[in-house]
N, C-alpha and C positions, 0 to 999 in steps of 0.2 A: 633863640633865633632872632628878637629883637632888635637884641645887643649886637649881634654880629652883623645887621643889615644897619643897623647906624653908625657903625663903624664903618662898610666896606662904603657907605654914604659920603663920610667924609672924605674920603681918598678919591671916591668915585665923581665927584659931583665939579669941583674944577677943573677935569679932568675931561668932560661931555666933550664931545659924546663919546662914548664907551660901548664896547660889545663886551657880554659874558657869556664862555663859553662850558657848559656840564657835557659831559660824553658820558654815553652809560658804557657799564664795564663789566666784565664777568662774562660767563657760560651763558646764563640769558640774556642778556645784553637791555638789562633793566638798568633804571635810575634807582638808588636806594630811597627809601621815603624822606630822611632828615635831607639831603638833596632837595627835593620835591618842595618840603617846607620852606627852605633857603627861598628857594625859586618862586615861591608863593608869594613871601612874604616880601621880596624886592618885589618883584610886577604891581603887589598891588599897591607900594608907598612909591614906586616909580613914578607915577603921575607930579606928584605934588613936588618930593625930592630931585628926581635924577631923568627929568622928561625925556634928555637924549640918551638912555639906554637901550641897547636891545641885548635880549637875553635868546641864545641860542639856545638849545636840546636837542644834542645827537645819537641814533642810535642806528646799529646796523639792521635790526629789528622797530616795526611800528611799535610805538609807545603809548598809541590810543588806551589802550590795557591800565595804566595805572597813571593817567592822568587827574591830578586833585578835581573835584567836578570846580573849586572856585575859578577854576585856570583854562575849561574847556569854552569856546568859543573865542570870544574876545581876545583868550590874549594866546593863542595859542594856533597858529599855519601848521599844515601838514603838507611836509615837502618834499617829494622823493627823490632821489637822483640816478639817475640811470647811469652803466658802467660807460665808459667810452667807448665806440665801435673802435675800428683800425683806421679809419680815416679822420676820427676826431683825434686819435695818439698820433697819427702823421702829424699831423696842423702843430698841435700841441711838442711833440717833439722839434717840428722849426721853429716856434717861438722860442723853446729856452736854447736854441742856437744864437738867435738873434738877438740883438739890443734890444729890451723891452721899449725903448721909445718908438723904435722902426724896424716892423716885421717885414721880411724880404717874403713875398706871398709867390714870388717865383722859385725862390730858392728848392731844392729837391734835394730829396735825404733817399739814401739808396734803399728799396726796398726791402733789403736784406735785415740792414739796421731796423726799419718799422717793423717786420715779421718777428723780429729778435725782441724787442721790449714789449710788443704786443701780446707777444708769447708769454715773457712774461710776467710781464704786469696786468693780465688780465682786463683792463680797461680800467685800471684801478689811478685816478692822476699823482696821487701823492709817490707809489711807486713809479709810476711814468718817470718822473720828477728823478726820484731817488736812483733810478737805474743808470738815467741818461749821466746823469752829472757826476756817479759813481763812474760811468765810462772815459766823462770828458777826462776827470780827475785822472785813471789809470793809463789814459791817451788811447784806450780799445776803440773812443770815436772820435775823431779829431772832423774840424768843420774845413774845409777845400774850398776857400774863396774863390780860387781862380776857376772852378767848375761851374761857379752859379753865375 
């Protein structure tokens, strides 16, 4: 494990700041342990090597359960995220309408369309995302400037 954290050091470190991101994977939605170790072993040479790092861990499941005890506290946020209601997919669905530089907060997206990716993307954003832009692409949503 070392070896492999002064490796991913040299790549990493003129590179700052850097995110790394583990997602657990599987039916239990665990990190495997050599993972763990990985993740052990940058946080705790991070200081000295790579200060601008942040190392994520996501899981659809809490991971309190088999976190290294070296890693609990200090270097370790527990952060949950809640699904999106229909009114945060509303909002969300006009911004990837609009130029990310300038959100039209008046602009209206017909409720049919929200009820339709709400339905089903569940409040999920990465599908919000994929549904909407899957539609822009097939033209099933096209955006009607002259309405807003």
């Amino acid at each position: 494990t070392k070896d492999i954290v002064d490796t991913l050091f040299k790549i990493m470190i003129p590179l700052q700041p850097v995110m790394l991101l583990f997602e657990a994977d599987g039916d239990d939605c665990n990190i495997d342990p050599s993972s763990w170790d990985l993740m052990e072993e940058l946080l705790l040479s991070a200081n000295k090597q790579c200060p601008q790092m942040l190392l994520v861990a996501m899981s659809r499941r809490p991971l309190r359960s088999n976190i290294p005890e070296s890693l609990r506290g200090k270097y370790f946020v527990d952060l949950h995220v809640e699904r999106m209601d229909r009114s945060d997919t509303e909002s969300y669905v006009r911004a990837l309408f609009c130029d990310p530089n300038c959100i039209d907060r008046n602009m209206r997206v017909d409720s049919s369309v929200i009820d339709g990716v709400y339905g089903r993307a569940r409040g999920c954003p990465l599908f919000t995302e994929r549904i909407v832009l899957w539609s822009q692409m097939k033209e099933v949503i096209e955006l009607d400037e002259t309405r807003n």
